[in-house]
GUKE-408188 format. One record per residue: residue number from 1; x, y, z of N, C-alpha, C in turn. Coordinates in nm, 2 decimals. Atoms other than C-alpha are relative to their C-alpha. Layout:
SITE   num      n.X      n.Y      n.Z     ca.X     ca.Y     ca.Z      c.X      c.Y      c.Z
SITE   NUM        X        Y        Z        X        Y        Z        X        Y        Z
...
END
This chain:
SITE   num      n.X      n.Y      n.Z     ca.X     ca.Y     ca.Z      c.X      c.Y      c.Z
SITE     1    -0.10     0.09     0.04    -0.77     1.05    -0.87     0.13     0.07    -0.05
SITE     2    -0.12    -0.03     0.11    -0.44     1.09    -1.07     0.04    -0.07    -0.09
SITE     3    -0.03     0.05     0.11    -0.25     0.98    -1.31     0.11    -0.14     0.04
SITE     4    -0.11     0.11    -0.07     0.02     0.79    -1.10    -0.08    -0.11     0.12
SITE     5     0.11     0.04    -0.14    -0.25     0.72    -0.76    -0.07     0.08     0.01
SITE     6     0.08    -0.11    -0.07    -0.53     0.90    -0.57     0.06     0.11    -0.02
SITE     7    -0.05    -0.08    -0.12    -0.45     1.21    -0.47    -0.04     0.04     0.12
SITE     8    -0.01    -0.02    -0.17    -0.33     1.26    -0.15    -0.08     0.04     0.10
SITE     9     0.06    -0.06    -0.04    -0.48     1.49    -0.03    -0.17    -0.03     0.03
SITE    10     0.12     0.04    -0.02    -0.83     1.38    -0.09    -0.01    -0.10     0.10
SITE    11     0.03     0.13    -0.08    -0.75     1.02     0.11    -0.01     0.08     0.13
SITE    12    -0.04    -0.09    -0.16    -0.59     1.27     0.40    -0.16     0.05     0.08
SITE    13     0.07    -0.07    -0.08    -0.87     1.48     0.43    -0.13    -0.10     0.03
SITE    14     0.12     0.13    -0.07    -1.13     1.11     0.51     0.10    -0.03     0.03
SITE    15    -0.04     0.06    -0.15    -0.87     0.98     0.71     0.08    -0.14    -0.05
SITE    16    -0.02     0.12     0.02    -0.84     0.67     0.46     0.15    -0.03    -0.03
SITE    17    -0.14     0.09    -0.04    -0.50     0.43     0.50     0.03    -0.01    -0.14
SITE    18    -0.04     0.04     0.18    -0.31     0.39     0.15     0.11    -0.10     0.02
SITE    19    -0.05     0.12     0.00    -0.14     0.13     0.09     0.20     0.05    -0.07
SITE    20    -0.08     0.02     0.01     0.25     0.07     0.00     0.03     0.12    -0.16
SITE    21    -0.05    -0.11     0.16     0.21     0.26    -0.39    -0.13     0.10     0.01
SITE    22     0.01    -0.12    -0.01    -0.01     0.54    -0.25    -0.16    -0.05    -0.06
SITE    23     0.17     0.02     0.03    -0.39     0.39    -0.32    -0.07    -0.04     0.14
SITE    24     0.11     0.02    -0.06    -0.68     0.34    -0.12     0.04    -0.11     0.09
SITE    25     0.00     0.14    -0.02    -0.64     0.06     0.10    -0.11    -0.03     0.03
SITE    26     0.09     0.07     0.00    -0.91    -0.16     0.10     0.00    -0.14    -0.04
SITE    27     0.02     0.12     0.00    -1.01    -0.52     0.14    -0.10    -0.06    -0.15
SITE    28     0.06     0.06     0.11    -1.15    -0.75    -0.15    -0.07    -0.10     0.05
SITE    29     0.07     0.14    -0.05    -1.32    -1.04     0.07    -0.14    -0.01    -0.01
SITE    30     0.14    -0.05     0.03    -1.69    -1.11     0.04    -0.05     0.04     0.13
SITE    31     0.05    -0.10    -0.14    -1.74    -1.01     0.40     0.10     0.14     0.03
SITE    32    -0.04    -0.10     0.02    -1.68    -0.66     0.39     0.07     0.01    -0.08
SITE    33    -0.08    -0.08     0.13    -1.54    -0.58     0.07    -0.01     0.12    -0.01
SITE    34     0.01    -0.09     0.05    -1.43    -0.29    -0.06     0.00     0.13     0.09
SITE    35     0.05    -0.11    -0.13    -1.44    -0.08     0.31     0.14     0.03     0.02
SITE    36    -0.14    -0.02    -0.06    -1.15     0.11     0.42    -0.01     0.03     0.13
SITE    37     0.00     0.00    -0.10    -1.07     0.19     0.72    -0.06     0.13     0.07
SITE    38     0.09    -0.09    -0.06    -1.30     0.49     0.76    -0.16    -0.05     0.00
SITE    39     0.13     0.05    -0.04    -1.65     0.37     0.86    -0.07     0.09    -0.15
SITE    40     0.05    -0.02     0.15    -1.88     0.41     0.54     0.05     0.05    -0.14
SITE    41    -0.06    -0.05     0.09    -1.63     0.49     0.30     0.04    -0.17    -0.10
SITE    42    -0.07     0.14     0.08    -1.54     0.24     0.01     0.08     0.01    -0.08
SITE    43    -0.09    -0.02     0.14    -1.28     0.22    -0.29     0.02    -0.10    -0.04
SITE    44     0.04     0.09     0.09    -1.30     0.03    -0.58     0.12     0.04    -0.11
SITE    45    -0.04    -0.05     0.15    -1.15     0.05    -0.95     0.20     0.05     0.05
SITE    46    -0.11    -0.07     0.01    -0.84     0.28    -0.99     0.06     0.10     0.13
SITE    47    -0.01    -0.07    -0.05    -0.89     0.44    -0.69     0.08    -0.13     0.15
SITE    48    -0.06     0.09    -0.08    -0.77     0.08    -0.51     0.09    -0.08    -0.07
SITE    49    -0.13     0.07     0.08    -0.56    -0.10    -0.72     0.07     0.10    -0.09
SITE    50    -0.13    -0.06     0.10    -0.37     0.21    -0.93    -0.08     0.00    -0.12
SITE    51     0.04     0.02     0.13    -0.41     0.29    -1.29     0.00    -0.17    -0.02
SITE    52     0.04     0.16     0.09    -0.54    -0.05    -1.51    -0.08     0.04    -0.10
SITE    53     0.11    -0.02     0.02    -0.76    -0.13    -1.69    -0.13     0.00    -0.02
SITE    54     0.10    -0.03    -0.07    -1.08    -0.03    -1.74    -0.11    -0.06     0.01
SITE    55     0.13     0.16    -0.03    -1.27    -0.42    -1.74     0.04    -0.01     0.12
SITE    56    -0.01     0.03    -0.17    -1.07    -0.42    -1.38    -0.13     0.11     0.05
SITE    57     0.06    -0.07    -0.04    -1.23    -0.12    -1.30    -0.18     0.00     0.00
SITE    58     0.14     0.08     0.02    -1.59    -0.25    -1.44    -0.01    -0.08     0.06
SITE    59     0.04     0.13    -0.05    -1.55    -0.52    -1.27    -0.05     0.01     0.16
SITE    60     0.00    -0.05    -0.14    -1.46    -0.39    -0.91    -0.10     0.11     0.00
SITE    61     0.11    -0.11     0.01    -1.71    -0.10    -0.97    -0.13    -0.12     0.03
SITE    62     0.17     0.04    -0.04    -2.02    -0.36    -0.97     0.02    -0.07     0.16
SITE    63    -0.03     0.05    -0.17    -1.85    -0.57    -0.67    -0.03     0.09     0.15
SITE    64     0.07    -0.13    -0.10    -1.88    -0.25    -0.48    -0.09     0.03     0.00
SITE    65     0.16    -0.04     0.02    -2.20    -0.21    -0.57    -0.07    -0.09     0.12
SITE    66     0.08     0.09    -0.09    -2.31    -0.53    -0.42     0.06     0.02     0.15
SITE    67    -0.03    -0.01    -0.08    -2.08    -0.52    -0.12    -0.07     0.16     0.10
SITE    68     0.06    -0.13    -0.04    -2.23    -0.14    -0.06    -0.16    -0.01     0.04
SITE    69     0.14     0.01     0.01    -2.58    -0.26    -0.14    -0.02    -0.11     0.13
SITE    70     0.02     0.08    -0.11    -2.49    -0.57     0.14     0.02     0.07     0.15
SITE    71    -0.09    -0.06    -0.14    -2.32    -0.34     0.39    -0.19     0.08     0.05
SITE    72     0.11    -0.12    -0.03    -2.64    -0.06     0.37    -0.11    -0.13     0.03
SITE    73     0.11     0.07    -0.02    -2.96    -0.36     0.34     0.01    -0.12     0.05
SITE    74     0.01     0.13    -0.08    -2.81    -0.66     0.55     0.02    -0.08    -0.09
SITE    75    -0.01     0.16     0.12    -2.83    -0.90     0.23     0.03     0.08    -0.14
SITE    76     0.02    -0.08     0.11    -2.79    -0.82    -0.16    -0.03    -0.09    -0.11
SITE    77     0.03     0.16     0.17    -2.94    -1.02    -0.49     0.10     0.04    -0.10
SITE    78    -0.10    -0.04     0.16    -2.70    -0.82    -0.72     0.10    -0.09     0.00
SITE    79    -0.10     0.10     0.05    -2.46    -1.08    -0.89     0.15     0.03     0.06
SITE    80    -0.17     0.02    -0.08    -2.11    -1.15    -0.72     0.13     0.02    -0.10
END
C-alpha cells in the first residue's frame, strides 16, 4: 500500500489495471466481485477505493471474503 494509493510497483509487477487515482481496479457487483483484471487476483479495502476508513475497509474485506469463497467453491453461505 501507501499512503496516497497502492504502490505502483506492486500492481505493475501482477499486471493489475488501476484506475483514474492510481488504485486497484476492481469491480463491486455480486457476480464477480472484487476480481481485477488478472485471473485470481482480488482487491478490496484501501487497496481499491484509496485511503478511508477503516468500517469501509471492514466492510469490503468480508465482501471479499465471500466473493473469494464463491469464486474458489461455486456457491458461498458467508453473509453478503
Amino acid at each position: 500500500m501507501g499512503f496516497v494509493n497502492p504502490v505502483a510497483t506492486v500492481l505493475d509487477a501482477f499486471g493489475v489495471d488501476k484506475d483514474a487515482r492510481g488504485n486497484a481496479q476492481a469491480g463491486v457487483d455480486e457476480d464477480g466481485g472484487y476480481t481485477t483484471n488478472v485471473d485470481k487476483v482480488f482487491a478490496a479495502g484501501d487497496m481499491r477505493r484509496g485511503q478511508s476508513l477503516v468500517v469501509w475497509a471492514i466492510r469490503e474485506g468480508r465482501q471479499a471474503a465471500r466473493a473469494i469463497d464463491q469464486y474458489l467453491m461455486g456457491s458461498s453461505v458467508l453473509p453478503r
